[in-house]
N, C-alpha and C positions, 0 to 999 in steps of 0.2 A: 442630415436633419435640417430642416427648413427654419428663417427667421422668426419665421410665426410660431414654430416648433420650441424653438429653442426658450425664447422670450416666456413663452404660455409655463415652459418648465422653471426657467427662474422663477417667476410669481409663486407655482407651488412650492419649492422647494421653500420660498421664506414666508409662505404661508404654515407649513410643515414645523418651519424652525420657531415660529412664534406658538404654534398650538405645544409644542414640547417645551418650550418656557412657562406657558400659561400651567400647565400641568403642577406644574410645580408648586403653584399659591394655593391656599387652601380654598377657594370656591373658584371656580371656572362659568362665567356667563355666558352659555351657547348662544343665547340671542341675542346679544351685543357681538358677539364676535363673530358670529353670522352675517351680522351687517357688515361688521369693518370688512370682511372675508369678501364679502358682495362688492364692495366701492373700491376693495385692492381689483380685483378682478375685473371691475368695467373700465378702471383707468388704465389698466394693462393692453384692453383691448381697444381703447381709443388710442392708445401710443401703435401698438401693432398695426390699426388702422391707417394712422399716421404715415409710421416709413412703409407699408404697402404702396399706397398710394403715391409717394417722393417716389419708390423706385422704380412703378411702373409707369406714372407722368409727368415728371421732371424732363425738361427741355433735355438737359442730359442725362448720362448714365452717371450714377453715383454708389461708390462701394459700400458694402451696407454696414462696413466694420466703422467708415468717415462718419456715417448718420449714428451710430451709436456712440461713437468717440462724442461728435458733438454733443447730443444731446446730453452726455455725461459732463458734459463741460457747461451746456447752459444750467443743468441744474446745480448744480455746485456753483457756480458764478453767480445766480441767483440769490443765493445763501447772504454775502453780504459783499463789499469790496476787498478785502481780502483774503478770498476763501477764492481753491481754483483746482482743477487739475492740472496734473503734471504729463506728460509723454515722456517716453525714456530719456529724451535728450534735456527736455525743460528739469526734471527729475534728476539727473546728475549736473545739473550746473545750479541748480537750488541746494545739493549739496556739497559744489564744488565752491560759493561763492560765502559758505560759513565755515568752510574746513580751514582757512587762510593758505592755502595753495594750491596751486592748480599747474598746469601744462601750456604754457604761451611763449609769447615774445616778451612780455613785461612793459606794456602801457599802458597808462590809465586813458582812455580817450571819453568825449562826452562831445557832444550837439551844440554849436554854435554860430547862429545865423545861418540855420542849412546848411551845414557843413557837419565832417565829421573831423571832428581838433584834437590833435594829443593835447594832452593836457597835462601829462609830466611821462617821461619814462621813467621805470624804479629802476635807481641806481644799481649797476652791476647784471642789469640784464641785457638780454642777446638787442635787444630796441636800443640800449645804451650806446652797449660797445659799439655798433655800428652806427650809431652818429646820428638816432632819430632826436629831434628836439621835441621840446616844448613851444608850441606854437602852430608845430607843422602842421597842414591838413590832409588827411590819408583820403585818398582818391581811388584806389582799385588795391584789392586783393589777389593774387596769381592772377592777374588781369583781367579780375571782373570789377566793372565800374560799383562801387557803393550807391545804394539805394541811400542819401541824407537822414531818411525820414525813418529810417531802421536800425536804430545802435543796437538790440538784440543779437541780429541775423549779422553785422558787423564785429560783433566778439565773437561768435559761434563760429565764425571764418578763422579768427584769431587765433581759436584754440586748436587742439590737434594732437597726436601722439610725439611725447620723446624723440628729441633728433628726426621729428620729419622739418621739410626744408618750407619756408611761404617766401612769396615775393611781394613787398611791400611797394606799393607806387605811393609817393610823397611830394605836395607840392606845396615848393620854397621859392619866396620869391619868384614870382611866376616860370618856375620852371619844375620838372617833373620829373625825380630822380625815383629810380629804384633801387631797393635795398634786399639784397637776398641773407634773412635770418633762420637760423635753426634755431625751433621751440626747445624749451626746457622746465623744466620744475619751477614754478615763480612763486619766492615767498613773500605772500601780502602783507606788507609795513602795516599795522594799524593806527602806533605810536609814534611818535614825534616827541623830541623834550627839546629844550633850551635853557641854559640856566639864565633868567633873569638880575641884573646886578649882581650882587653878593648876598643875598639873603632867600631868592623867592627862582623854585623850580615852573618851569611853565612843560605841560603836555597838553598833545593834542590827542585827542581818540576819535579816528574818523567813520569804523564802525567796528561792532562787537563778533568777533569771530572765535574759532577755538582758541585761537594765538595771545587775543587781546589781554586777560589778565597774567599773563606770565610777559608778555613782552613790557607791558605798566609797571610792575614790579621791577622789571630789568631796567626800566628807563628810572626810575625812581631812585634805585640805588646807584645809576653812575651818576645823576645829579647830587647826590648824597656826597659820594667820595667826590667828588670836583669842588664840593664847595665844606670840605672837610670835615666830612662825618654828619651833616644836617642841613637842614632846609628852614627855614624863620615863617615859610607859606607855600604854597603849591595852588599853581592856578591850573584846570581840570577842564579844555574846551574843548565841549561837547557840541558847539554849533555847527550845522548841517551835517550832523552826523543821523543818518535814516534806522538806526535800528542793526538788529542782526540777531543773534541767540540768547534766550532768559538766564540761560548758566551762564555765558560769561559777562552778563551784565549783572549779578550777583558774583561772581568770583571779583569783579571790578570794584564792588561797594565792597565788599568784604574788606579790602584791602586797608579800608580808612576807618573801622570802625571794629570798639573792642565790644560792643553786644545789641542788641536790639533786633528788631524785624526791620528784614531789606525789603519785601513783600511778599504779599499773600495774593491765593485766586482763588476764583470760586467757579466751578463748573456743573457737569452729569457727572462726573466719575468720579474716583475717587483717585486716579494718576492726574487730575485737571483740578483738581481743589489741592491746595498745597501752603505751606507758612514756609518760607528761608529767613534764618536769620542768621545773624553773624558773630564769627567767632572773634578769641582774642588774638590780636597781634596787629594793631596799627602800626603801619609800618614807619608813617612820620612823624607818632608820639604824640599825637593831638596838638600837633603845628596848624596854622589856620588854614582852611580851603576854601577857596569861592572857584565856582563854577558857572560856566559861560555855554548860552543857551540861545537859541532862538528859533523862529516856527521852523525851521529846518530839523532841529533836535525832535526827533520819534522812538516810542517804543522801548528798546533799552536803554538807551538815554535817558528816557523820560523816569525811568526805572532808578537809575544811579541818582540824576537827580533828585527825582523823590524820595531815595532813600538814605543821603546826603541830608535833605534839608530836612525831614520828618525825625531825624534821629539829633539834630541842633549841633552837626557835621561839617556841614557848609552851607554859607551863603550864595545865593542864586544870582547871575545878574545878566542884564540881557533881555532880552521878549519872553512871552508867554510861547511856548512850547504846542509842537504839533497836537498831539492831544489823542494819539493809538493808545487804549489803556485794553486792548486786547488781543492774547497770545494766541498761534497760530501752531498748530500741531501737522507733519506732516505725517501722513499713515501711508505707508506702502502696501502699491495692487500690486497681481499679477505682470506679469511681463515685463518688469522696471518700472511701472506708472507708478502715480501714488496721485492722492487727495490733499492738498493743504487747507485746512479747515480750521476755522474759528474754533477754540476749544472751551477757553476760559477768558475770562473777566479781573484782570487784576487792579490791585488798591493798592495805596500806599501805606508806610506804616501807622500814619492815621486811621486807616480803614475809608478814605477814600477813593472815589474813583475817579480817573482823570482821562478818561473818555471821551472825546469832541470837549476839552475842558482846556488839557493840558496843565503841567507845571507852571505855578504864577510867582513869578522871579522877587527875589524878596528885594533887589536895585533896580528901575525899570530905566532899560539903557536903550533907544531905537538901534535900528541896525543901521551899520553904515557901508553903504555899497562899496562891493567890492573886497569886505573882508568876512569870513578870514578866507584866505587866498582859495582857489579851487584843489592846488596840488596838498596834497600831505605836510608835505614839507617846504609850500611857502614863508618864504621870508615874512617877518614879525614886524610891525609900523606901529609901535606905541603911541605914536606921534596920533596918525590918525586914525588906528581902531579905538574907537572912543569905546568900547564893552571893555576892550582887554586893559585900557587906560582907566579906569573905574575901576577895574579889579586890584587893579596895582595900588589906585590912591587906599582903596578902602584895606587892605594890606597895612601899609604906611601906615595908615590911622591907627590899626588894630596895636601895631609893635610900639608907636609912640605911647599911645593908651597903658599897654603892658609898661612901658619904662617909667611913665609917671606913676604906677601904682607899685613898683618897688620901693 
């Protein structure tokens, strides 16, 4: 069957599938759907038009499966900035970077002055044991030089089946060592805690994955038993943290809150229009919480916070917040592809929406370069992160405040 064959057949087929919908309502307007029927059909044949034409005068030859992948990707990308096709490889590492594990070597690495920088290895991975630092710059892959300008296609090398082997080229102090690691299962830390002095738990959440609200809880309770059964405050930094899954950034607000709305959306469907609220069982008994934000904080973040501060939870402190207030659905195609498409619009327990808006922090604290650290589990500088020193003063205040009113 011919492209032009095949294409001319899709059109009817969901021409077919609309006229057996339309069936269905009680008046059917042939001459209105004659026309839509007429403008599906000519825009069919202008696209048909279209790849004809690519295929038979295009400078080269081009597969006609690459011209409709594309097009399937311009239009979908067209949609809005976060809306995309998937290929089966982009499709399982969009599900592989919300599951909280995956198959690698275990580094976080990111882009730094044209370079490509580890940026922590997680402790106890094969990156570990074998002696990669923090700082190094990864130079080739099984001894293919790195493209700088492509951290994608530089994790995608990373990754790999159980127990195969990669050879990692690293270079320290100008010199250029090889590391031969065998991949393994890596589980993505998303939590970090520290107990501050003797009164106040500090967590970090760097983003929202399946893992994220069970490992919060876990980090919560061995702050608990370390500082003998309680916490007097819990400080909850959410800065530069980019987002991740609406469930567990609702299983996260849950955690701190015994009722109210965490948030609602409003869509076409009726799986895309939805209320979450929250049950009973706070877990630190309505001890105080402030939370640390800044334009880096997206999406689920923005969610916890808002669902924090709209339920009079916690205090904000920090910059005004990215400002994603819309959830991204993926829907699976054929062949492993799939669609990630704007679905819904969600609000906060106000019935706000925080859209190119963002959460507007109730302490307005600028940022101060350089914190909070890029690794997970950077070391803490109360001294000079002036957001997380604000969180503490305003802490302090809160317990003396309490002590004066006994």
């Amino acid at each position: 069957m011919s492209l032009k064959t095949r294409i001319i057949l899709v059109v009817v087929i969901g021409v077919v599938m609309g006229l057996s919908l339309s069936i269905s309502g009680k008046l059917l307007d042939f001459d209105k759907l004659s026309s839509k029927q007429n403008s599906t059909w000519k825009h069919a044949q202008v696209f048909t038009e279209a790849i004809e034409s690519i295929k038979r005068e295009y400078i080269e030859p081009i597969d006609e499966s690459v011209l409709l992948e594309n097009a399937i990707r311009g239009m979908v990308s067209n949609l809005d900035p976060h809306s995309e096709f998937l290929d089966k490889n982009e499709h399982h590492n969009i599900r592989t970077s919300t599951s909280g594990s995956y198959v690698g070597v275990g580094i976080e690495v990111g882009q730094n002055n044209n370079r490509i920088q580890i940026i922590s290895p997680i402790a106890g991975s094969p990156a570990a044991r074998a002696g990669i630092r923090s700082g190094d710059e990864l130079v080739g892959i099984d001894g293919q030089a790195l493209k700088n300008d492509n951290l994608g296609a530089t994790i995608e090398l990373l990754r790999g089946q159980v127990g195969s082997k990669v050879k990692l080229s690293i270079s320290r102090d100008n010199d250029v060592i090889d590391y031969y690691v065998q991949r393994q299962i890596i589980r993505v830390a998303s939590v970090h805690k520290e107990l501050l002095n003797t009164s106040y738990g500090y967590v970090r959440v760097n983003q929202f994955n399946g893992n994220t609200a069970y490992e919060l809880n876990l980090a919560v309770d061995e702050l608990k038993n370390i500082n003998q059964g309680s916490l007097m405050g819990l400080i909850l930094d959410l800065r530069n943290n980019p987002g991740g899954r609406l469930d567990s950034a609702v299983k996260v607000s849950d955690l701190f809150l015994d009722n109210g709305v965490i948030v609602s959306a409003e869509g076409r469907t009726p799986e895309s229009s939805f209320v979450r609220s929250a049950h009973f069982g706070d877990i630190i008994q309505g001890s105080k919480i402030v939370v640390l934000v800044n334009n880096g904080s997206a999406s689920a973040s923005e969610i916890v916070a808002g669902a924090l501060q709209g339920n009079n939870r916690g205090i904000i402190v920090g910059t005004p917040t990215f400002g994603k207030g819309l959830v991204q659905t993926v829907v699976p195609l054929s062949k492993g592809q799939a669609i990630k498409i704007t679905t819904s619009r969600y609000f906060t327990p106000s019935g706000e929406s925080i859209h190119e808006v963002g959460i507007r922090p109730d302490i307005y604290i600028d940022n101060t370069h350089g914190f909070p650290d890029l690794s997970l589990s950077g070391s803490l500088n109360i001294k000079d992160d002036k957001q997380l020193a604000e969180a503490i003063s305003f802490l302090n205040s809160q317990i003396e405040l309490h002590s004066q009113l006994k």
